[in-house]
C-alpha positions in Angstrom: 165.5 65.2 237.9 164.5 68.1 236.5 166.8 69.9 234.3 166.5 73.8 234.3 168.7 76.4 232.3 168.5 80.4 233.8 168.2 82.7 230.5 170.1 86.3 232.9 172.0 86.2 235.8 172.2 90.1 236.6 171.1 90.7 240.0 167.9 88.8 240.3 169.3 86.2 238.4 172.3 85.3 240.8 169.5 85.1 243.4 168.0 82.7 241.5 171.1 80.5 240.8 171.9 80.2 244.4 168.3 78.7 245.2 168.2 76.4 242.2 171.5 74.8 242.8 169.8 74.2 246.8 167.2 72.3 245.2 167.8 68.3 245.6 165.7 67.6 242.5 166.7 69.8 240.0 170.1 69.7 237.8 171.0 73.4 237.0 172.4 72.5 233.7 174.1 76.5 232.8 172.9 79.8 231.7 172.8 82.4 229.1 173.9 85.9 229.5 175.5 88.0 226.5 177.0 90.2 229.0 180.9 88.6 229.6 181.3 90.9 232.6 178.6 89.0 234.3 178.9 85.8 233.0 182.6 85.6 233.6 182.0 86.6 237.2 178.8 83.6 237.5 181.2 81.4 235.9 184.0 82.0 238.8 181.8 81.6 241.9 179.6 78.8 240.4 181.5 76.9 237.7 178.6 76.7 235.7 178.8 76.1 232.2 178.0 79.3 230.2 176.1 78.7 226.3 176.8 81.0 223.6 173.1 81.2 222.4 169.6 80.5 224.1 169.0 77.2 221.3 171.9 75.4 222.1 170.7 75.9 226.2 167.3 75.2 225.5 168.0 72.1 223.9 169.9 70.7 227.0 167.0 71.5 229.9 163.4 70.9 230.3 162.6 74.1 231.6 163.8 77.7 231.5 164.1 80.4 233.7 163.7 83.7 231.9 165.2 86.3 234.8 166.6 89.1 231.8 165.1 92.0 231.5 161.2 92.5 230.2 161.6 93.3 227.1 163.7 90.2 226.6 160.9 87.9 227.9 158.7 87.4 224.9 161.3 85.9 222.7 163.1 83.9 225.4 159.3 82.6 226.3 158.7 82.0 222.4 161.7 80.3 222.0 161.4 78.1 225.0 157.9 77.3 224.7 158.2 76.2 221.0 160.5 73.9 222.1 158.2 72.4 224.4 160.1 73.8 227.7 158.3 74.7 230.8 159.1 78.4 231.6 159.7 80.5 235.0 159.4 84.4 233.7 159.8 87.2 235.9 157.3 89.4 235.9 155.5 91.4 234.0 155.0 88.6 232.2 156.1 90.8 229.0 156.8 94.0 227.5 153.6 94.3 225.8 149.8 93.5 225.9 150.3 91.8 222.7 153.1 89.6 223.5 151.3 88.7 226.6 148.4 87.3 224.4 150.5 85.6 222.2 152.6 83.8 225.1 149.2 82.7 227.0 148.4 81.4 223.7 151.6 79.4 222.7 151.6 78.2 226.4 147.6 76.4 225.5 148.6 75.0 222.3 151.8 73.6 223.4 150.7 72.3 227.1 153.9 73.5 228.9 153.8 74.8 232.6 154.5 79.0 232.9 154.8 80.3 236.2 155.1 84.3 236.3 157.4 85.7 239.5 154.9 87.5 241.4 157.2 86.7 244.4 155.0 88.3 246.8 152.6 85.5 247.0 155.0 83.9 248.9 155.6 86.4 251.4 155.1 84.9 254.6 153.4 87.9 256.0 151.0 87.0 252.9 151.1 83.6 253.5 150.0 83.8 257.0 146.1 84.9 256.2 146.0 82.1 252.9 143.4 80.2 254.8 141.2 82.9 256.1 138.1 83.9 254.8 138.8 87.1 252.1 136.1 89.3 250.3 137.8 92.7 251.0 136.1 95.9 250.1 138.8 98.6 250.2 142.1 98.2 250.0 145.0 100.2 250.5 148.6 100.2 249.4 151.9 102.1 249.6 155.0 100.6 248.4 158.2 103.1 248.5 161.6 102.0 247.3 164.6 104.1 247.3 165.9 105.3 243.8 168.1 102.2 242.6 168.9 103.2 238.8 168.6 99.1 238.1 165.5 98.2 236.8 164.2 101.6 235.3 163.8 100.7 231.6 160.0 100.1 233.0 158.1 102.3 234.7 157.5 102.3 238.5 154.1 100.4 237.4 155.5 97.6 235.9 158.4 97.6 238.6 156.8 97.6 241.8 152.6 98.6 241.8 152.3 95.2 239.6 152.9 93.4 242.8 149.5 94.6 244.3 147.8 94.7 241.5 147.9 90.7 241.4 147.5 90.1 244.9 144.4 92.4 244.9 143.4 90.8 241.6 143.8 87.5 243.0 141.7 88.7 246.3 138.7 90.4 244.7 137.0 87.9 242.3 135.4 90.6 239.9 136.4 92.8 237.0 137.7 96.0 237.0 135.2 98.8 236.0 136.8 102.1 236.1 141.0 103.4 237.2 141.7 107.1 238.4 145.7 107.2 237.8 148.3 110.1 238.2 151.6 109.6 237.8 155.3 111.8 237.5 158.6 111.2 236.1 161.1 112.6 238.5 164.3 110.3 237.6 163.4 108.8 234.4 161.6 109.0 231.4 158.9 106.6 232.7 156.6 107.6 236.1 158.6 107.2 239.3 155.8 107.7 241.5 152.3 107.1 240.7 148.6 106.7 242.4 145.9 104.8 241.6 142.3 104.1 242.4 140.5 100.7 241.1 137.4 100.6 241.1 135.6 97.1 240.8 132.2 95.8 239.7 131.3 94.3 242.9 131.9 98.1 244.5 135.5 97.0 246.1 137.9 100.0 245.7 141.5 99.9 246.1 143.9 102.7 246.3 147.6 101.9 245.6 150.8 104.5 245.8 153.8 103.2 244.7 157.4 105.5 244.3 160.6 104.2 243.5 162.5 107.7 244.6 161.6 107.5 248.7 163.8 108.1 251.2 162.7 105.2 253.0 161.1 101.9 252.2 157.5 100.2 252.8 155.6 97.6 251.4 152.0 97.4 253.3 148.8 96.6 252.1 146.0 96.9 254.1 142.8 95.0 253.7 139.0 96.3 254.9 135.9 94.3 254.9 132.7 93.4 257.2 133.6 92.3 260.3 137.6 92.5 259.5 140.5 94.7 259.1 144.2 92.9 257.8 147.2 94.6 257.9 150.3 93.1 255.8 153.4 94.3 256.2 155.6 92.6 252.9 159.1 95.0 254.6 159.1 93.4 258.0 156.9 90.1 257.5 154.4 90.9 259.8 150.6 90.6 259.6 148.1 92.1 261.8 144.3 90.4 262.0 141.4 92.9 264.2 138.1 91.3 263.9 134.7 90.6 265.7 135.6 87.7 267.5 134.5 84.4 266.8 134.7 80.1 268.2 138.3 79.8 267.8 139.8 83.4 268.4 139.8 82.3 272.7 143.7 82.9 272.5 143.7 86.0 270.9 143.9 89.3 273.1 140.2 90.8 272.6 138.3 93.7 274.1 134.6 94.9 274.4 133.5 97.9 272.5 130.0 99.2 272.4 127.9 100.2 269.9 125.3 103.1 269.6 122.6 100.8 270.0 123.9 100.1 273.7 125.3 97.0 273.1 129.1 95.5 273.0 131.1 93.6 270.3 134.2 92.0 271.1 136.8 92.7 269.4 140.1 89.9 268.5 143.2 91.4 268.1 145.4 88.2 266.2 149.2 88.2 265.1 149.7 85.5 263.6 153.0 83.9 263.3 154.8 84.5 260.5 158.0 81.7 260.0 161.3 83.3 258.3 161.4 81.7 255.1 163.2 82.3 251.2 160.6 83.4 249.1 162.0 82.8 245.9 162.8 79.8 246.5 159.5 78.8 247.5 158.0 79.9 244.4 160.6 77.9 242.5 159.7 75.3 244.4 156.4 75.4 243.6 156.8 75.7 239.9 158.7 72.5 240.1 156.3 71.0 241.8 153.6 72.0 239.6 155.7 70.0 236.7 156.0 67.3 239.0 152.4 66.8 239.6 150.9 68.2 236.0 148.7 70.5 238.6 148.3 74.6 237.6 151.2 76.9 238.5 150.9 79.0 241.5 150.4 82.2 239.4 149.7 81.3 235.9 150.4 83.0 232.6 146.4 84.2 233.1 147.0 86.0 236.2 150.3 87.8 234.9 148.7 88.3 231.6 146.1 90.3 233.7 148.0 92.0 236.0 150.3 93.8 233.2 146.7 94.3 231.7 145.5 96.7 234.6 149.1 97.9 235.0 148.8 99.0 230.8 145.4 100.5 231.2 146.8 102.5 234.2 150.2 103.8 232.0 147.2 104.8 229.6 145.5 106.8 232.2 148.4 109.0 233.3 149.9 109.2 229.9 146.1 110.8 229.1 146.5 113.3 232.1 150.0 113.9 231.4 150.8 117.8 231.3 154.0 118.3 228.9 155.6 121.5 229.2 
C-alpha cells in the first residue's frame, strides 16, 4: 500500500484527491494547504486529515504529490526528495532553469521516482497512435483557452504551449537548433498569446500558437510526414490517420488518387477508436506503478526538465523582440 500525501488542493488539486482516494492500492494519508478557506472546505467533503507543515506530512507518506502552484515546486520537491519520497509535480517541473537542474540532480543522488504532469500523454486521442510508426516533419499546433484569471502567475508558455512542447519533444528525437517566437500581454503581465517556430537539427519544423484570452477553445496538433498525415484533436478526443495504404489498413475506407507520373496511390482514411477514459488518473496510475515495479516514470524529471528548457529559451525570444512603449 502505497502511502501518498497531496502538497495543494486548489482546483487541480481537488481533482487529484478524488482520483487518489479511487485507487485500491494507495492510502491517501492528508494534505497540506496554508490556505484555511480551502482546506476547511477539502476537510468537509473528504474528511481528510489536514497537517500544519509539509515535514510533519512528508514524514507520514512515501510519496508526494506537489499540485501548488510553480513557484512552490522546487522546495516542496527539495523537501520531499531529501527525505527520500517519490514525487508527482505538476508541471513545469519548476519555476526556474536552475531549480530544474538542481531537482533532476537531487532526484539521481537520492534514487526516488519523479513523474512530471504532462497530462496530455494520456489523452486518449494521443494514446490512440502510441503504436504507430512516428518521425514527423512538420508539425502544427493551436491551443486556445478562454481567459480564466487562475493560473496566470506564469505565462501562457508555461501554462498551456508546454504541453506540445513535450509531446513534440518526445516525438522528434533530435535537438532543437533555432526558435522564432512572438508573444503579447493582453491580460497580464506575462504573454497571453504567443507563436512559435522550432526548428530542429534533423530539419523537422513545428509551429505552435497557443492563447489563453480566446473566445473559444482548441487543442489540436497536427502531425506531417512521408507517407502520413495525423490529426489529434486533445478537445474532443478524436484522432484522424490519412496515409498510403498498407497490409493491414483492408478495413479502413481508402480511395485512388493519381499522381503526375500517371499512376494511382491509395489512399487509407483510419479513425481510430478512441475509449473515454480519466486522464489524470491514468497518469497517477502510472507513477504508481512505476514505484511498484522500480521501472522509469512515464515522463521523467529529464523530459520536464527539457520541456521548461525550450519553453525558457522561447520567453527569452519574445522578451528580446518585445517593443515597450
Amino acid at each position: 500500500m502505497l502511502k501518498v500525501g497531496v502538497f495543494g488542493v486548489g482546483h487541480l488539486g481537488k481533482f487529484h484527491l478524488n482520483n487518489w482516494k479511487e485507487m485500491a492500492d494507495v492510502e491517501l494519508v492528508g494534505f497540506y494547504d496554508p490556505n484555511d478557506a480551502i482546506a476547511n472546505e477539502v476537510i468537509t467533503k473528504y474528511g481528510l486529515t489536514r497537517f500544519a507543515d509539509i515535514h510533519s506530512l512528508l514524514d507520514r507518506i512515501d510519496a508526494a504529490d506537489i499540485v501548488a502552484p510553480t513557484n512552490y515546486h522546487f522546495v516542496l520537491c527539495e523537501a520531499a526528495i531529501r527525505k527520500g519520497k517519490h514525487v508527482f509535480v505538476e508541471k513545469p517541473l519548476a519555476n526556474t532553469i536552475e531549480e530544474g537542474r538542481q531537482i533532476m540532480k537531487m532526484v539521481k543522488e537520492a534514487g526516488i521516482k519523479l513523474q512530471v504532469g504532462h497530462v496530455e500523454r494520456f489523452n486518449p486521442a494521443y494514446q490512440a497512435i502510441k503504436n504507430m510508426q512516428l518521425n514527423p516533419m512538420f508539425i502544427e499546433v493551436h491551443r486556445l483557452a478562454q481567459f480564466n484569471p487562475r493560473g496566470t502567475e506564469v505565462s501562457v508558455i508555461l501554462d498551456l504551449m508546454i504541453h506540445d512542447i513535450d509531446i513534440i519533444l518526445s516525438l522528434i528525437k533530435s535537438d532543437v537548433r533555432n526558435i522564432h517566437a512572438s508573444g503579447v500581454a493582453v491580460m497580464t503581465e506575462t504573454p497571453d498569446i504567443a507563436n512559435v517556430r522550432i526548428e530542429f537539427n534533423n530539419g523537422a519544423v513545428a509551429n505552435l500558437t497557443s492563447s489563453r484570452i480566446s473566445m473559444k477553445r482548441m487543442r489540436k496538433m497536427r502531425l506531417f510526414q512521408k507517407d502520413a498525415y495525423i490529426g489529434i484533436d486533445f478537445l474532443e478526443k478524436k484522432t484522424e490517420i490519412i496515409k498510403l495504404k498498407q497490409p493491414g489498413d483492408e478495413n479502413a475506407f481508402s480511395f485512388d488518387l493519381e499522381t503526375p507520373n500517371g499512376g494511382t496511390k491509395t489512399i487509407a482514411v483510419i479513425n481510430p477508436e478512441t475509449k473515454p477514459s480519466n486522464a489524470i488518473k491514468e497518469e497517477l496510475q502510472a507513477f504508481v506503478q512505476s514505484i511498484a515495479t522500480n521501472t522509469p516514470t512515464a515522463v521523467t524529471e529529464i523530459d520536464g526538465y527539457l520541456a521548461m528548457e525550450v519553453a525558457h529559451k522561447i520567453l527569452e525570444k519574445i522578451s528580446a523582440t518585445t517593443v515597450v512603449a
